[in-house]
C-alpha positions as CSV (number, residue, x, y, z in Angstrom):
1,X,0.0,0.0,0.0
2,X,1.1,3.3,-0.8
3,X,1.8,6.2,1.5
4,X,-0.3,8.0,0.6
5,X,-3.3,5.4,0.3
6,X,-2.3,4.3,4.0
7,X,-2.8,7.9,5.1
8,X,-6.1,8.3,3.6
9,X,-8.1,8.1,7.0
10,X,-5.7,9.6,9.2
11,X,-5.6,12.8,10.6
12,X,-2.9,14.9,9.1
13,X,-1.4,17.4,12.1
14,X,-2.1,21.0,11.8
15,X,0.7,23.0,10.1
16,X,0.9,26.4,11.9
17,X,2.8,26.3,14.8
18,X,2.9,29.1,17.5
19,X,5.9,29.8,18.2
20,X,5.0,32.7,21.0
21,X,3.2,30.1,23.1
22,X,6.5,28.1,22.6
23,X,8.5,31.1,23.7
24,X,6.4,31.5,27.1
25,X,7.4,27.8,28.2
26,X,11.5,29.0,28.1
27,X,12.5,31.0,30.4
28,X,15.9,32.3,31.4
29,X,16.4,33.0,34.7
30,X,20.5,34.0,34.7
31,X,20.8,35.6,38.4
32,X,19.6,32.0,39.4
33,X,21.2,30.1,36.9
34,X,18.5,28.5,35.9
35,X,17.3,27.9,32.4
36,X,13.6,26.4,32.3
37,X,11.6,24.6,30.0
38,X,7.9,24.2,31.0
39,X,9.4,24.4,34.3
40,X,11.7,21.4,33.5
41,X,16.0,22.6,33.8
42,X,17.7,22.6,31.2
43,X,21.4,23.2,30.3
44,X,23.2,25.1,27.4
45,X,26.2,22.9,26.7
46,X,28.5,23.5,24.3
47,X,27.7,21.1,21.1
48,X,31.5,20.2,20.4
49,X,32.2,19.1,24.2
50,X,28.9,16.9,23.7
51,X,30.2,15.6,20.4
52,X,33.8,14.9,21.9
53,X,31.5,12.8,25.0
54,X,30.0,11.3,21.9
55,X,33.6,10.0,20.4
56,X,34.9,8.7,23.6
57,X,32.2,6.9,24.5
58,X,32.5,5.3,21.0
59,X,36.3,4.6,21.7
60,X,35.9,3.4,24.6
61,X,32.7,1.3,25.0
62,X,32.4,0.7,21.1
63,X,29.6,1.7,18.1
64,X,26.7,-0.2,19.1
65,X,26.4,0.1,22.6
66,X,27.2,4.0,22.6
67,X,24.5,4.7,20.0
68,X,22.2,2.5,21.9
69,X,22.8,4.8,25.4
70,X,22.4,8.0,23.3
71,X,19.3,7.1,21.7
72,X,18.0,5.9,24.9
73,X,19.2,9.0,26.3
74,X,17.1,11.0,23.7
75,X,13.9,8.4,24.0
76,X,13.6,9.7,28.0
77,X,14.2,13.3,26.5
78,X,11.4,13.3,24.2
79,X,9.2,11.7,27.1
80,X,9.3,14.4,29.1
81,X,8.5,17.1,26.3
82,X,5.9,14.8,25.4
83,X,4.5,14.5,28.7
84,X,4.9,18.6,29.3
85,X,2.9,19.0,26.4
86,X,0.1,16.9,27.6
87,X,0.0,18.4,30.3
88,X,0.0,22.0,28.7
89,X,-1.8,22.2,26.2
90,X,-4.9,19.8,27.2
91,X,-6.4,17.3,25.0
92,X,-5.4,19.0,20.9
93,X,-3.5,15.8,19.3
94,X,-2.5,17.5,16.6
95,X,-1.0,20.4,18.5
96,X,0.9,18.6,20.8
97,X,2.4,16.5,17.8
98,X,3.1,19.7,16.1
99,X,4.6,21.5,18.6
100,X,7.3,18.4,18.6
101,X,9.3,19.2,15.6
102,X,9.7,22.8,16.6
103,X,10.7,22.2,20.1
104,X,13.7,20.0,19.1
105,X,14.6,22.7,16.9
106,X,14.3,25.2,19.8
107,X,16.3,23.0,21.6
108,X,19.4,23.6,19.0
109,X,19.0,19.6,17.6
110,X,17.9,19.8,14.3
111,X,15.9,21.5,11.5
112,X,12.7,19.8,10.2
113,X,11.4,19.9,7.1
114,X,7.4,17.7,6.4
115,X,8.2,14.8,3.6
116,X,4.5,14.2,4.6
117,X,3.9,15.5,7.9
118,X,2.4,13.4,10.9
119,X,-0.8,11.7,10.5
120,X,-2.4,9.8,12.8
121,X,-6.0,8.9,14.3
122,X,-6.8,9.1,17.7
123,X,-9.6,6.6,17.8
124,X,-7.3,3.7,16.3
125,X,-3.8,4.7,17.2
126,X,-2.6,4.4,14.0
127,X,0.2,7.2,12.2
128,X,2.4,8.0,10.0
129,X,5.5,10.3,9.8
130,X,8.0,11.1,7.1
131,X,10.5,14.3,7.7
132,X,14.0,15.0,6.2
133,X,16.6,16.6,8.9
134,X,18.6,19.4,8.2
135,X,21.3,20.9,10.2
136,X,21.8,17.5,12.3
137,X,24.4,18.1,14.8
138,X,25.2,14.4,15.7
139,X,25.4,13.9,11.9
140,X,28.0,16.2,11.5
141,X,29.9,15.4,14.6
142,X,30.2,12.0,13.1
143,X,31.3,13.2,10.1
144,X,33.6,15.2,11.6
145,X,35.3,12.3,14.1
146,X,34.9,9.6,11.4
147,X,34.1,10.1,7.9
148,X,31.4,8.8,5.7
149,X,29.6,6.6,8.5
150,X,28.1,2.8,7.4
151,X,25.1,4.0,9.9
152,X,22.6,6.2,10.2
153,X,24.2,8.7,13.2
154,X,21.4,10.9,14.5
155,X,20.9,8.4,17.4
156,X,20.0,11.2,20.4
157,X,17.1,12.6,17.5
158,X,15.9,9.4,16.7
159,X,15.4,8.1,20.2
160,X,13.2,11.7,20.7
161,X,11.3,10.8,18.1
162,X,10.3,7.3,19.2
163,X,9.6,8.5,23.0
164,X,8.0,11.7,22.2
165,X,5.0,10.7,19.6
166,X,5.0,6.8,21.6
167,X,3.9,9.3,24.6
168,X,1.7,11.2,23.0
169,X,0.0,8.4,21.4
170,X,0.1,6.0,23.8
171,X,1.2,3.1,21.8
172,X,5.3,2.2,20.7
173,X,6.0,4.7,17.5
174,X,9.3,3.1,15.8
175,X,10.9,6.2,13.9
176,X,13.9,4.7,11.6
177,X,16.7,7.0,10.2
178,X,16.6,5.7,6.4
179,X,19.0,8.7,4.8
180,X,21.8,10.0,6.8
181,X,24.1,13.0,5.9
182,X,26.7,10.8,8.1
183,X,26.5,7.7,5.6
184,X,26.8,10.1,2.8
185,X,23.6,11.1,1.9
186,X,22.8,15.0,0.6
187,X,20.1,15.2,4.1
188,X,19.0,12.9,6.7
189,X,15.6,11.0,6.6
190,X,13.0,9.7,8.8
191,X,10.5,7.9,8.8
192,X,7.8,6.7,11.7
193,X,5.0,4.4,11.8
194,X,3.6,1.8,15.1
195,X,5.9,-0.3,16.2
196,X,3.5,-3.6,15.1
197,X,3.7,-2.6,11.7
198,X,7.6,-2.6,11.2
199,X,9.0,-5.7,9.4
200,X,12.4,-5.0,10.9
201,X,11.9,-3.7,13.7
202,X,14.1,-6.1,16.1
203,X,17.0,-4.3,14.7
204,X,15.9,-1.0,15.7
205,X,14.8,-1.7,19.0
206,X,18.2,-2.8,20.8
207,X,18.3,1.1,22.5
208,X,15.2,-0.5,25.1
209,X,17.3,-3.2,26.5
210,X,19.5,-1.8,28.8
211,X,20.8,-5.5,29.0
212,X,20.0,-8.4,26.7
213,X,18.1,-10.2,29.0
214,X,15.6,-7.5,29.1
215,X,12.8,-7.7,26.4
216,X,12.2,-4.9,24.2
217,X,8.5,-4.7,23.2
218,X,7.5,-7.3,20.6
219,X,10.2,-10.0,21.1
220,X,12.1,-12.3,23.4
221,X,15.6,-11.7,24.1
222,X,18.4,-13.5,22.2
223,X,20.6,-16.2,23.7
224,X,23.9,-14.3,25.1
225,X,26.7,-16.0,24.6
226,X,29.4,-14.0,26.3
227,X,31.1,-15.3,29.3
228,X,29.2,-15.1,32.6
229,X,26.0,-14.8,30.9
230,X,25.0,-18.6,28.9
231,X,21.0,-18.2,29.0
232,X,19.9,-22.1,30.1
233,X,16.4,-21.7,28.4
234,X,15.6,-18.5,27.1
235,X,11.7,-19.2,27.2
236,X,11.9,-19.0,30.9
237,X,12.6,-15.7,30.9
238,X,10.2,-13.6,32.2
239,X,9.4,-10.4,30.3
240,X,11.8,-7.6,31.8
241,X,10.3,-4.5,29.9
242,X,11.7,-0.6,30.6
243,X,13.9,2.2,29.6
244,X,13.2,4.6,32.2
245,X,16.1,5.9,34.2
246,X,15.1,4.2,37.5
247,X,14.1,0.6,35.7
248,X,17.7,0.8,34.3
249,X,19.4,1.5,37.1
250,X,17.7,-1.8,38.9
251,X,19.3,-3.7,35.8
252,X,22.5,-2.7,36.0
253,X,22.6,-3.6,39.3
254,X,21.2,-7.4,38.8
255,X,23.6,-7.4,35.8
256,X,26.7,-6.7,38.5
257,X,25.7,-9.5,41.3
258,X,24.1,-12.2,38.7
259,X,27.8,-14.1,37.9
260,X,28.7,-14.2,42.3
261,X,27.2,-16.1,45.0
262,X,26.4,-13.0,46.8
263,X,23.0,-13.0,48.6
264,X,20.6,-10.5,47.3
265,X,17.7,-8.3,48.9
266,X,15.0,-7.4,46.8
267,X,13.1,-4.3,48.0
268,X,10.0,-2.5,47.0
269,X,6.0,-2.5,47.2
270,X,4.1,-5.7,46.3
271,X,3.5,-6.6,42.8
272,X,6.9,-4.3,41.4
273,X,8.4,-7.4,39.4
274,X,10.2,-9.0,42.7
275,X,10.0,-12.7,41.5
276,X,10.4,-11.5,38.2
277,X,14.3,-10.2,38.9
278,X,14.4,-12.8,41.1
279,X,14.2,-15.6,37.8
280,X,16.1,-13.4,35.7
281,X,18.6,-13.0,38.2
282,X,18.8,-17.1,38.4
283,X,18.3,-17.6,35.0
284,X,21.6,-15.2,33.7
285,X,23.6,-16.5,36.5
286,X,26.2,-19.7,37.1
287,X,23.4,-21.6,38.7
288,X,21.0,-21.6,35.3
289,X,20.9,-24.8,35.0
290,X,20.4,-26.0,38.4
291,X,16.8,-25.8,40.0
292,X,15.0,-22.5,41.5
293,X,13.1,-23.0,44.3
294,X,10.3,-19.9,45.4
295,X,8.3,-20.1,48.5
296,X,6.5,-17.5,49.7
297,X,7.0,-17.1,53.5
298,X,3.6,-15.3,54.6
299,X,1.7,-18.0,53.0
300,X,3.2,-20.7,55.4
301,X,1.6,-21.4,58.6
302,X,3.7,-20.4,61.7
303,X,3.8,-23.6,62.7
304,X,4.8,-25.4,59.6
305,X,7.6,-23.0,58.6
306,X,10.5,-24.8,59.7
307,X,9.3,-28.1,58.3
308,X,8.5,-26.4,54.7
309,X,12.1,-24.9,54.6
310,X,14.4,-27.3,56.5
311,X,12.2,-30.6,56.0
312,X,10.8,-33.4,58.0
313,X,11.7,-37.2,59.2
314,X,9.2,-39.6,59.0
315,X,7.3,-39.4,62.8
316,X,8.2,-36.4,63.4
317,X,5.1,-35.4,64.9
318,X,0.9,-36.6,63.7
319,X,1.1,-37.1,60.6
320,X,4.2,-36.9,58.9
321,X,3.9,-40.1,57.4
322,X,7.0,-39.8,55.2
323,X,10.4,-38.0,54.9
324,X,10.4,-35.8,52.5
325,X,13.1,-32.8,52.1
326,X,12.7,-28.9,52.6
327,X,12.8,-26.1,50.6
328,X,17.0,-25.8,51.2
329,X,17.6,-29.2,50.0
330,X,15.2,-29.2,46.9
331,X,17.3,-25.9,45.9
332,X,21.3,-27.6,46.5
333,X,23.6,-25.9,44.1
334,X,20.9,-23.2,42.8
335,X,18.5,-20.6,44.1
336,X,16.1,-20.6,46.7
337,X,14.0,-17.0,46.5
338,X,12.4,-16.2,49.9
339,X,9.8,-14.2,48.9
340,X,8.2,-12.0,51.5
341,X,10.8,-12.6,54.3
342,X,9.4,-10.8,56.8
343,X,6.6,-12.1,57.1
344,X,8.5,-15.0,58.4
345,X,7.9,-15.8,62.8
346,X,11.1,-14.9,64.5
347,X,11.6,-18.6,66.0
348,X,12.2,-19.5,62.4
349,X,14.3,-16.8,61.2
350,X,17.0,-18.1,64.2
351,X,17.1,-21.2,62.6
352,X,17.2,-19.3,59.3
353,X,20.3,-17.6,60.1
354,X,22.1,-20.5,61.7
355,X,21.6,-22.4,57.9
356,X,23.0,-19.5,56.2
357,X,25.9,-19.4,58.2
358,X,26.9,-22.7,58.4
359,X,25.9,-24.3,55.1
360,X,23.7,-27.2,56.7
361,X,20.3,-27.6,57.4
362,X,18.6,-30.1,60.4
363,X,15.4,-31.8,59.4
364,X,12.1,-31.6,62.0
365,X,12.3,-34.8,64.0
366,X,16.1,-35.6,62.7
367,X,19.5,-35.5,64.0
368,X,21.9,-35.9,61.2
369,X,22.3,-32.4,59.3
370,X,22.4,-32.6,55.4
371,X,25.1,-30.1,53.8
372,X,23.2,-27.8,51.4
373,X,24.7,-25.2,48.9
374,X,21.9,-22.3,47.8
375,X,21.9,-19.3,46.8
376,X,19.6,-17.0,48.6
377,X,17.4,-14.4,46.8
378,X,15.1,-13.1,49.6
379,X,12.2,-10.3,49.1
380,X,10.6,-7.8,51.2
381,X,8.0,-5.2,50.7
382,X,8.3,-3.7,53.9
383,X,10.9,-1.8,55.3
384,X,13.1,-4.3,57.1
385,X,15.1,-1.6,59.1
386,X,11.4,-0.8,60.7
387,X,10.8,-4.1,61.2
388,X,14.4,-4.6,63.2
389,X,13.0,-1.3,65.0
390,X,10.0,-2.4,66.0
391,X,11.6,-5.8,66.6
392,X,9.9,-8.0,64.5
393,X,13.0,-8.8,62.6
394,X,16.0,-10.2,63.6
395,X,18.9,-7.6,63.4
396,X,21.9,-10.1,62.6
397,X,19.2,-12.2,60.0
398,X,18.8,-8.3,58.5
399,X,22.9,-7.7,58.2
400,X,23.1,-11.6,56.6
401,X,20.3,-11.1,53.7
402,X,21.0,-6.9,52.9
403,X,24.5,-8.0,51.3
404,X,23.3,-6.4,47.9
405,X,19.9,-4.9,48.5
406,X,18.2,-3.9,44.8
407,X,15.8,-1.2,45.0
408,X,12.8,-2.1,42.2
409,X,10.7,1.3,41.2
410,X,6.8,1.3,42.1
411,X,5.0,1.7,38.4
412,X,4.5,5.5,39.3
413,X,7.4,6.1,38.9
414,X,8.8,4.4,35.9
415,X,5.4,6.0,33.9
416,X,7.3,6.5,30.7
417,X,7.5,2.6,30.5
418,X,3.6,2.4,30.3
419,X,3.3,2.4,26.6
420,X,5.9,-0.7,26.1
421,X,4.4,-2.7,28.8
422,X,0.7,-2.0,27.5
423,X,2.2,-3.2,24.3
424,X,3.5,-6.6,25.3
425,X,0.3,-7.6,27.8
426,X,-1.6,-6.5,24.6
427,X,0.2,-8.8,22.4
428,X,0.6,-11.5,25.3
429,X,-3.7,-11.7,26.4
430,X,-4.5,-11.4,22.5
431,X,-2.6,-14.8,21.4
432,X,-4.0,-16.2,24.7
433,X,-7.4,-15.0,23.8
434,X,-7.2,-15.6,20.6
435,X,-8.0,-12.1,19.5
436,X,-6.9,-9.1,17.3
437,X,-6.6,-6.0,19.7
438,X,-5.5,-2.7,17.5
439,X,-4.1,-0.8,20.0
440,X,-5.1,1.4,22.9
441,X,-7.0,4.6,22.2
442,X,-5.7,8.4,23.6
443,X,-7.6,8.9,26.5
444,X,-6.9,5.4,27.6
445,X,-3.8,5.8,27.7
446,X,-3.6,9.0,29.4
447,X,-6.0,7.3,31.8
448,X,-3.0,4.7,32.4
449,X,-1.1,7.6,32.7
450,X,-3.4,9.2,36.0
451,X,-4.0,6.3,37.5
452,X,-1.5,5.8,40.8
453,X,-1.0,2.2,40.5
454,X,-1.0,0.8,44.2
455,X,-0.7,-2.7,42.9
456,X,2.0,-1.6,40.4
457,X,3.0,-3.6,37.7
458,X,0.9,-6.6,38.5
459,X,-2.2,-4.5,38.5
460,X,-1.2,-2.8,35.0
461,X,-0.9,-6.8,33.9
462,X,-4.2,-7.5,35.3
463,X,-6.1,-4.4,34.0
464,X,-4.8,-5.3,30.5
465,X,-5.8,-8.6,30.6
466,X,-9.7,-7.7,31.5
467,X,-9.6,-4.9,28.7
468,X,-8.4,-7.1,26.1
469,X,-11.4,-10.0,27.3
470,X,-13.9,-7.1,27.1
471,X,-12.8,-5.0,24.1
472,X,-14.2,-6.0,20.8
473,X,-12.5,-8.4,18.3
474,X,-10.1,-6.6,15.5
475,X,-10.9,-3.4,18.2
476,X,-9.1,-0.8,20.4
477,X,-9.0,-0.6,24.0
478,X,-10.8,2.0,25.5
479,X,-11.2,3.9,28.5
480,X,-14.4,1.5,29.5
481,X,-12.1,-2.1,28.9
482,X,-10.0,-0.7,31.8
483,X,-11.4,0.6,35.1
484,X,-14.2,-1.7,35.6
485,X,-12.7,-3.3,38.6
486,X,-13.7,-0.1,40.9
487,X,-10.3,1.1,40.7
488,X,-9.9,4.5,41.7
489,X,-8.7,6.6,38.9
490,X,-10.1,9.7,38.6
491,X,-7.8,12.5,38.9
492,X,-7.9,14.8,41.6
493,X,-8.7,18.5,40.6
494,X,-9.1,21.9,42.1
495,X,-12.8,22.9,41.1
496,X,-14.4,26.4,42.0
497,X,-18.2,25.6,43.4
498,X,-20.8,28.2,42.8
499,X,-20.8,29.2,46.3
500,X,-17.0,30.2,46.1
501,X,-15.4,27.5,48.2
502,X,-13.0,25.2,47.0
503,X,-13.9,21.5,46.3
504,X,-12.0,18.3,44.7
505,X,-13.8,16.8,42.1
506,X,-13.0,14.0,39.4
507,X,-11.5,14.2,36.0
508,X,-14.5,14.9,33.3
509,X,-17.9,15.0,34.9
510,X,-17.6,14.6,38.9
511,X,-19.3,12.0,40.3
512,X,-20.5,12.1,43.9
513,X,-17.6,10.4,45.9
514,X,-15.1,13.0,43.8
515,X,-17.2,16.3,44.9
516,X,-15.8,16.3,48.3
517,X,-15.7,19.9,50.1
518,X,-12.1,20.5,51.7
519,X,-12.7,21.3,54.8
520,X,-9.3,20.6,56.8
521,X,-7.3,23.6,55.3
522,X,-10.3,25.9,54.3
523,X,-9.3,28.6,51.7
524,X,-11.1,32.3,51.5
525,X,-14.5,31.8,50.4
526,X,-16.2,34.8,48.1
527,X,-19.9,35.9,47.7
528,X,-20.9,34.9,44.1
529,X,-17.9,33.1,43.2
530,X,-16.5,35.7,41.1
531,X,-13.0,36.0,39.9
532,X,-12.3,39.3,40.7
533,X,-13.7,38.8,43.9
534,X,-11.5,36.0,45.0
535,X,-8.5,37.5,43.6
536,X,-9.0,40.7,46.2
537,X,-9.9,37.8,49.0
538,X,-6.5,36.1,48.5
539,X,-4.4,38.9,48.0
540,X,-6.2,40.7,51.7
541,X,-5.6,37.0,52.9
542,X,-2.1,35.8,51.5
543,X,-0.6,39.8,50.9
544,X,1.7,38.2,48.3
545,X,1.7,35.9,45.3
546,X,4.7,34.3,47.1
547,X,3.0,33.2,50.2
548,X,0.0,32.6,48.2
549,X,1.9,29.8,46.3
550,X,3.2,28.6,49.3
551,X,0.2,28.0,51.0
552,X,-1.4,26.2,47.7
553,X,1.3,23.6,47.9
554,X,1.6,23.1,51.5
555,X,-2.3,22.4,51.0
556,X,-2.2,20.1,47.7
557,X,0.8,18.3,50.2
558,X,-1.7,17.5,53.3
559,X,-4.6,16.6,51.4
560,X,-2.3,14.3,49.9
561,X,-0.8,12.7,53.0
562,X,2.3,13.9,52.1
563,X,2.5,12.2,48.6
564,X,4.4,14.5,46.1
565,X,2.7,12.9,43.3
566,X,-0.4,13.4,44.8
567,X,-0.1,16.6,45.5
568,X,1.2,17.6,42.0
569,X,-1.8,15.5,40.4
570,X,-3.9,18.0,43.0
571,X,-2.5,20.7,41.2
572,X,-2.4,20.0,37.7
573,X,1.4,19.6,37.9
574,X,4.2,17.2,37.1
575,X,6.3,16.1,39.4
576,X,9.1,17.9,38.8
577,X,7.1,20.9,38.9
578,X,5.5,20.5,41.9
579,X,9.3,19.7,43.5
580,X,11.6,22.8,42.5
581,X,8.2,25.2,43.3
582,X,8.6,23.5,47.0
583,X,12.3,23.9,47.4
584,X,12.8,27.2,45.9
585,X,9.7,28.5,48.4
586,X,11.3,26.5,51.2
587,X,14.9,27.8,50.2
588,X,13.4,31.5,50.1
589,X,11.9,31.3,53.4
590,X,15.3,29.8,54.8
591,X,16.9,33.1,53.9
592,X,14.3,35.4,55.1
């Protein structure tokens, strides 16, 4: 099919651009050295001490695996414009993807020129993009360092492109560099389209594995063959999917311990992926091939627990009718994952800590001790220096498991890794279904977005496993597929009532249980509600704009609890927003 037949029911993007309402989100602020970007820092660094980065990292840590960590580097980039956007300029699609182009070139990157601008429909999530790139800097860096280049070399632009319109669409957008001034070409050339519809897109997608054993969307891993890491059976994997800078950093990390012996501590709410790293941990170490044992301690009675984990002789006690080993000795020579440790009673974690220290384990009811060799991958979503506080968990057990504790990120705050997640559930419930799901609408996905995730990632896998049984066959999922679970996920919002008090409603229409009067921290109230009016009520009641703003936060932070992204969802803010408003105000009031 042609382009231009493919495009025929897609929305092409508007083509004026304002670039005022641009201007107004950069602002330079010298006598704080600060340079903003809807309220997000931002640095101007010189381009040829990024492009000599650029070489040395090339020299030193070779082609592929530099270009990958620039491109990632420029996928996280374009999230956050992306996600800026959004959050500016409301719900105008074709806006936001307008205003894309020109903010990369306002950012010094590139110049853009429409081949056939961006198309796309809202509704289906399906697009198109075509663009030639003028003025690349990475392009001519690499020309300068290296000649005519066998690769496309606008890695950082490309990445930007992928994570900026995969945000705003809320399904994986694969952009592919197909001309590049680099490999000799008279301009560079792009070209974008959803990830599901790209033939070769495995090649392209190698900047989303931080590692090989993570999964980018759409396919397993390969095999690694290097030393340290032979995959036993790559099928067992489970699916490891990110490229946010916390996920990352998690990997890294189980990268480091996998090849050693060391015991490792798995921290971080229920349902983050803790028995997932846990079997990729096992499965890229030296102890592949040997078994994995998981047992979840808070789903063992208190007085079994020592016979599930150490075993039991024959007679032991009523009914233990047979010898049968423990959890240690059906894990010798691999991994035993202790999932949920501190659940376990404290008379067992004694005995726990005398098998880790001496290599040897004592059956219930037996006196001759068995030699065992195991690995130990323990778990904890609680806070296991509270729980040594509050003395419900051994102190020496604590110092023997936290030899290399991993942190793993709660969903909220990896949210750029939404879209590729969505996308391989998606893919995963539709084979098991046996169905043909399109793709996810907008306001879906910006619903995903909202939503705070308590149960994190296992939550996300469940809610996309309901909406792909409910949504129709050869169909989108929609807002309705999702939060039918009574799942909270209306967004908090600031709402003026006609009686001039301030209430919290819901996102869209409020519903009863989101129209909730604030009461605790009361703000002026004004006869007839008018703007004017409550203006001259804040101003008699704050006297500043500074103390005003103040107040609003420390206000959006206790109706929260206390939950900075809460609080900047209470505000209509991001994050990041919502965090340097609160320390400069805090850092201002230090000084007076």
């Amino acid at each position: 099919m042609s382009a231009h037949n493919q495009h025929q029911t897609l929305h092409p993007i508007r083509e004026f651009i304002d670039d005022q309402a641009l201007a107004e989100k950069l602002r330079f602020a010298p006598d704080s050295g600060l340079i903003q970007l809807f309220e997000n820092r931002m640095l101007l660094v010189h381009g040829f001490s990024l492009a000599a980065l650029r070489r040395e990292l090339i020299e030193r840590l070779g082609l592929d695996k530099t270009r990958e960590m620039f491109t990632r580097l420029g996928y996280q980039q374009g999230v956050a414009d992306a996600r800026s956007l959004i959050e500016s300029e409301g719900g105008q699609t074709d806006t936001k993807l307008a205003m894309l182009p020109r903010l990369r070139e306002l950012q010094g990157f590139v110049r853009n020129q429409a081949v056939d601008r961006m198309h796309f429909n809202e509704q289906t999530g399906d697009f198109w993009g075509d663009y030639y790139w003028q003025s690349s800097w990475e392009a001519d860096a690499h020309l300068q360092h290296y000649s005519i280049s066998g690769i496309p070399a606008c890695w950082m632009m490309t990445g930007y492109a992928c994570g900026a319109t995969t945000t705003i669409m809320g399904r994986p957008i694969l952009w592919r560099e197909v001309e590049c001034v680099a490999m000799g070409h008279a301009r560079c050339r792009v070209v974008g389209q959803p990830l599901d519809e790209c033939d070769d897109s495995a090649e392209h997608l190698k900047f989303l594995q931080i590692e090989d054993f993570v999964a980018a969307p759409g396919r397993r891993p390969p095999p690694r063959q290097d030393k340290g890491f032979q995959l036993a059976d790559i099928s067992s994997l489970p699916d490891l999917v990110g490229a946010s800078a916390s996920f990352n950093a998690a990997v890294h990390l189980l990268k480091r311990v996998a090849p050693t012996d060391a015991t490792v501590l798995l921290k971080g709410e229920s349902g983050v992926g803790k028995e997932r790293f846990s079997k990729t941990l096992h499965a890229i170490g030296p102890r592949a091939d040997k078994p994995m044992i998981s047992v979840n301690c808070a789903a063992i009675p208190a007085d079994l627990v020592e016979a599930e984990l150490f075993g039991v002789e024959k007679g032991a006690f009523t009914g233990a009718t047979v010898s049968r080993p423990g959890r240690f000795e059906r894990a010798d020579g691999g991994t035993l994952f202790l999932d949920e440790i501190a659940s376990l009673p404290l008379h067992a974690q004694g005995k726990l800590l005398r098998v880790l220290q001496e290599g040897e384990v004592e059956r219930v009811g037996d006196i001759r001790v068995r030699a065992v060799d195991v690995r130990i991958v323990a778990a904890a979503n609680r806070n296991l220096r509270d729980e040594v506080k509050a003395g419900r968990f051994r102190e020496d057990l604590f110092y023997r498991l936290n030899v290399f504790p991993i942190e793993i990120p709660p969903l909220r705050e990896r949210r750029e890794d939404l879209p590729l997640m969505v996308s391989v559930f998606v893919k995963r419930y539709s084979q098991r279904f046996n169905k043909v799901i399109k793709g996810i609408t907008q306001r879906a996905s910006e619903a995903l977005w909202a939503y705070e995730w308590p149960g994190n990632v296992r939550e996300l896998e469940n809610i996309i496993e309901r909406a792909v049984i409910l949504a129709d066959n050869d169909a989108n999922i929609d807002l309705h597929h999702l939060f039918s679970g009574d799942e909270d996920n209306l967004e908090i919002l600031f709402k003026l009532g006609p009686d001039g008090e301030l209430t919290r409603s819901g996102r869209g229409e409020p519903s009863a249980a989101a129209d909730i009067r604030v009461t605790e921290h009361p703000l002026p109230s004004v006869g007839g509600g008018s703007r004017d009016g409550l203006i001259a009520s804040f101003l008699d009641t704050f006297g500043s704009l500074e103390t005003m703003e103040t107040s609003v936060l420390d206000y959006a932070l206790a109706q929260s609890g206390g939950n900075l992204s809460a609080a900047a969802r209470l505000l209509k803010m991001t994050r990041a927003q919502f965090e340097y408003r609160l320390k400069k105000y805090r850092q201002l009031q230090r000084s007076h």
